[in-house]
N, C-alpha and C positions, 0 to 999 in steps of 0.2 A: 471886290465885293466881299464882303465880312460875312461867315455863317458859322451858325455853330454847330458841330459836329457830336453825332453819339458813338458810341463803341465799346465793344463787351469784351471783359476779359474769363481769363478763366483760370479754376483755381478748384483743387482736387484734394481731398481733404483724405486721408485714411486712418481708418479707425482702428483696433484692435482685438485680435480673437478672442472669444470667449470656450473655452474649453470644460464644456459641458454637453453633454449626449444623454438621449432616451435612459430611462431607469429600467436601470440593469441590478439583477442580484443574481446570487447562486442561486442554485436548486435548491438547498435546504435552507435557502428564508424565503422562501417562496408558502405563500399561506392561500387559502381558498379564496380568499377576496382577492388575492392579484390575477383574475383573469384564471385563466383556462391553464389547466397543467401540464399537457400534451403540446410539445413544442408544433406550430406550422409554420409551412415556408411563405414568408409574405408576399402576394398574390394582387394587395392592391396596398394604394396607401391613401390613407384621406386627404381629399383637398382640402388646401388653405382655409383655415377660418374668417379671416380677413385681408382684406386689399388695403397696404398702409398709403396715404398720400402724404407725399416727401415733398418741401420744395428746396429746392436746388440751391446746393451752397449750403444747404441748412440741416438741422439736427436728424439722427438716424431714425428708422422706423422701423417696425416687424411685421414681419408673416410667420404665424404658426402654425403646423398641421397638427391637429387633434391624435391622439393616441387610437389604438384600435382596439385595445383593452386585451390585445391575446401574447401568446409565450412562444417566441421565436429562435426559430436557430441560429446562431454566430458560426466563425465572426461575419459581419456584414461592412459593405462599403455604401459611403453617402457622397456622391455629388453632385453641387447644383454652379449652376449658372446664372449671373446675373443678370435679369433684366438689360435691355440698353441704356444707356444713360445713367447708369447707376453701378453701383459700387458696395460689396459686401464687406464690413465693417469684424462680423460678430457670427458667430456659430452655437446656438444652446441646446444640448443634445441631451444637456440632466443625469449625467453617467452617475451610477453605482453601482460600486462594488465590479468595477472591471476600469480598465483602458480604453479610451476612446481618444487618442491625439485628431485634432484637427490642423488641416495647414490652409490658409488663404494665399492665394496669390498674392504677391506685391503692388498688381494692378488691383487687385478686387475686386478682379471682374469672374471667377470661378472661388471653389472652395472645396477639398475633398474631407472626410473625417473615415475615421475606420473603428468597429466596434467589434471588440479584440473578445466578447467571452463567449461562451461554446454555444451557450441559449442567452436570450433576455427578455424582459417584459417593457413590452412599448405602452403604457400604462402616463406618461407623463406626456405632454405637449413640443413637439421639435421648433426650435424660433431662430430665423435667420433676420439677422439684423443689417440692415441696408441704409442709404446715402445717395440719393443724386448728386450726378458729378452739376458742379457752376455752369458748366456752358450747355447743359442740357437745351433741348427745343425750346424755343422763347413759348411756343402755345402751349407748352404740357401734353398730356397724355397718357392711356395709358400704355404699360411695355411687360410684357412678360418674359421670364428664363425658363429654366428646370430645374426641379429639384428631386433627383433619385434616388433610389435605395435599392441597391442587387436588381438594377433593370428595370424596375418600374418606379415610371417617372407620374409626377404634376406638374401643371404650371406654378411660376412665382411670380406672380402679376403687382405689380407696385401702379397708382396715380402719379403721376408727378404735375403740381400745380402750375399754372402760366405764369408766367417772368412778368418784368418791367425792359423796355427797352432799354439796350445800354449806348452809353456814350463817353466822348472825350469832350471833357467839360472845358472847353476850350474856344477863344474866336479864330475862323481859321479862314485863309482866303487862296486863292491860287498863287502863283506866281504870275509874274507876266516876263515876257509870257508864260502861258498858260502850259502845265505839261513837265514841271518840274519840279513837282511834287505842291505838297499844302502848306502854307506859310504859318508859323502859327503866332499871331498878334497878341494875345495876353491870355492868361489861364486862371480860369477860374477859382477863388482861394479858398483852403479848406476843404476840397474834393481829394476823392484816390487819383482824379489825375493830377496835380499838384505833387501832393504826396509820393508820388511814385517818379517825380524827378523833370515832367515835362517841361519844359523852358519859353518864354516867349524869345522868338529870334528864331525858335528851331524849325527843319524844313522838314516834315513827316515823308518819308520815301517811300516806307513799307510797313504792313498791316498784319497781322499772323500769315505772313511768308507771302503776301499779294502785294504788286505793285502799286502805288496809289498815287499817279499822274497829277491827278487834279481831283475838286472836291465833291465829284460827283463819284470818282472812281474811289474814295474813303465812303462815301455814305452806301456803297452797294454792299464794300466789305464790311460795315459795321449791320448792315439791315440782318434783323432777322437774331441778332446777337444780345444777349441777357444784358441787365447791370449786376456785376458780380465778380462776372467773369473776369480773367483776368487772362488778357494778351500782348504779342511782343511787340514792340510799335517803331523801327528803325529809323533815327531821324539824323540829318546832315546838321550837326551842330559846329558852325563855323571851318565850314571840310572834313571834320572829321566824323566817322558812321559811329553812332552811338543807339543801345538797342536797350528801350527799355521794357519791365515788365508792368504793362497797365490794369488795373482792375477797373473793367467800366464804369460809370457814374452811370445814377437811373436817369432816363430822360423828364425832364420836368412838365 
């Protein structure tokens, strides 16, 4: 019996720091319009102005916390954390007139900055720029991290919008019998699964690291899974184990 099959893959994109931190000066440019002269130790920090919605796979967004308009003392550290399913691209801290190095993680999923002068005026906007990873939740939602400064933290709440289901754009039937994995009859032309090498003739054995007996035990590992994503799809091509990297096709 011929079915066709869907399946998500996934695929994680990282973007790169922006090296920029709150507006920092010396004391002497320091003028009556920038806030209050008397350094204090910051005590609260504003929340987020906005909750950005990202969808997955797709172009970054931001959250920024507003300034507090006052003159603080250095140096200070900033770390935040991201959201789940998501991934920190970008750090704008707006420095002047001092050092503020930022480092992201290689996951991008944390980020610390440090703001290296004695005082500074938080006078300008902090914007952390973020990314839904591909294989986020098919339904969206939203997820919040942290984002701190010398101990006092906010949330970093991001949307992230609903998927399309994914799939392997392919006709697929059991074996018989049944239980040695999914046969795969012809694939569909012009899709990522095509493109990413799938074959007709090939016997699908395994699914991002799941056994897939037969075509019910593919459709459980695929339920629930984006089109975008991209995953590794193990298949017996004429005895030999060959493991491709798929990116799901949306389901029609």
């Amino acid at each position: 019996m011929i079915r066709r099959f869907a399946r998500l893959c996934s695929a994680v994109a990282l973007g790169t720091a922006m090296l920029t931190a709150a507006a920092v000066a010396p004391a002497s440019a320091f003028t009556a319009s920038a806030a209050v002269s008397t350094p204090s130790q910051l005590k609260s920090l504003p929340p987020q102005q906005n909750v950005p919605s990202l969808d997955a796979g797709g172009p970054a967004g931001t959250a920024s916390y507003p300034p507090d308009g006052q003159r603080h003392p250095g140096p200070s550290t900033i770390t935040i954390q991201a959201p789940p399913y998501t991934r920190i691209v970008g750090l704008d801290l707006r420095c002047s007139g001092m050092g503020c190095p930022v480092s992201i993680a290689p996951d991008g999923k944390s980020a610390t900055a440090q703001l290296t002068a004695g005082t500074y005026d938080f006078i300008r906007p902090w914007t952390v720029h973020v990314v839904a990873d591909p294989d986020a939740p098919l339904a969206g939602g939203t997820f919040s991290g942290t984002f701190t400064v010398d101990g006092v933290t906010q949330p970093l709440t991001v949307h992230i919008t609903p998927g399309i289901q994914g799939i392997i754009a392919a006709n697929l039937r059991n074996t018989s019998p049944s239980g040695g994995g999914v046969r795969v009859l012809s694939v569909d032309p012009g899709t990522n699964t095509a493109a990413a090498g799938l074959l007709p003739g090939d016997r699908i054995v395994e699914v991002a690291g799941i056994l897939t007996p037969t075509v019910n035990d593919l459709d459980n590992v695929l339920s629930g899974k984006r089109s975008g994503a991209t995953y590794p799809v193990t298949v017996d091509r004429g005895g030999t184990l060959v493991t491709l990297q798929i990116p799901l096709d949306p389901e029609p």
